[in-house]
C-alpha positions as a Markdown table, in Angstrom:
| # | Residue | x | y | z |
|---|---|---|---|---|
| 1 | Unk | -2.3 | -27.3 | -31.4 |
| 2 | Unk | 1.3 | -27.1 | -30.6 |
| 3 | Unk | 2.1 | -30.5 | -32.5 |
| 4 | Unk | 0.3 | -29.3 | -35.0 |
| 5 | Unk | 2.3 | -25.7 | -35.4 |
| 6 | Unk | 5.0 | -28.1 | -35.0 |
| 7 | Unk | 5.1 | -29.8 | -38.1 |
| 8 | Unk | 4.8 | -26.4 | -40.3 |
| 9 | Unk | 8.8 | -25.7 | -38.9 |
| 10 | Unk | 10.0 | -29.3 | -38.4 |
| 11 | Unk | 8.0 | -31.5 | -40.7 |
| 12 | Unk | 8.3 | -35.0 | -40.0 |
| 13 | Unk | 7.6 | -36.5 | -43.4 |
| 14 | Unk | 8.4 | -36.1 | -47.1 |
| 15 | Unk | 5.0 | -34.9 | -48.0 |
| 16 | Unk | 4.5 | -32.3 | -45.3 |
| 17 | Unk | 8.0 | -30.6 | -46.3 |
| 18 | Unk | 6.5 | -30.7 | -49.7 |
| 19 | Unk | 3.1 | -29.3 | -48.5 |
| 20 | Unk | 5.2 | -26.4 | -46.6 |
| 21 | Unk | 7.1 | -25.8 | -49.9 |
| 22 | Unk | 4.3 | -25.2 | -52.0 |
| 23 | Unk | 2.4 | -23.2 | -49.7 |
| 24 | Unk | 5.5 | -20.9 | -49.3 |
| 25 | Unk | 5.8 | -20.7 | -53.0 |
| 26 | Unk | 2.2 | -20.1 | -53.7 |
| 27 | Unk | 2.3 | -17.0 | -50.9 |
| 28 | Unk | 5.3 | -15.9 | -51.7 |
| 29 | Unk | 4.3 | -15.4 | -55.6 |
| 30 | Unk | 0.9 | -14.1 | -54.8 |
| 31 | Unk | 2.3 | -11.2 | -52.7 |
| 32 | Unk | 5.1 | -10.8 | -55.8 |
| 33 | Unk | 2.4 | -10.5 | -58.2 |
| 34 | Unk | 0.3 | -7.6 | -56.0 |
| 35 | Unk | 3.1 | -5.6 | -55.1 |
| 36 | Unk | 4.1 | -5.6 | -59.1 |
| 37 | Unk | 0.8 | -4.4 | -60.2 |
| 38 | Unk | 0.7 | -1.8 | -57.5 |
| 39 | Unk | 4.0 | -0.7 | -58.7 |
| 40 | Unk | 3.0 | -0.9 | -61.9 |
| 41 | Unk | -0.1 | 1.3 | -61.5 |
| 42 | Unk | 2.3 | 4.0 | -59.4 |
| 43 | Unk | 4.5 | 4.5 | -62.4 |
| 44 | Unk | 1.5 | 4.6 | -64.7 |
| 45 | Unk | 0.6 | 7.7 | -62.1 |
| 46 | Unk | 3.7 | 9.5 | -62.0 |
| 47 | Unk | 4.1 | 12.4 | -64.4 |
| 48 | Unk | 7.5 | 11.9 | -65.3 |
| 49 | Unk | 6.9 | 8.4 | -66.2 |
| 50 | Unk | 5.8 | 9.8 | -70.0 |
């Protein structure tokens, strides 16, 4: 399991750096997008906001 945990910090090919990439993007924009709606909903909320 450690080899494998390994190769998420230190990939060893081209393609697993690219596979660590996307992931990373993908999580990082899904968490962007949820705390933008919740924002978005919390502004719709607050009475000084009209």
């Amino acid at each position: 399991m450690a080899r494998l945990k390994h190769q998420w910090f230190v990939p060893t090919s081209r393609s697993l750096r690219g596979v660590r990439s996307l992931t990373m993007c993908l999580a990082v924009n899904a968490r962007r997008t949820v705390t933008e709606t919740r924002l978005l909903q919390a502004a719709a909320l607050s009475p000084d906001s009209g």
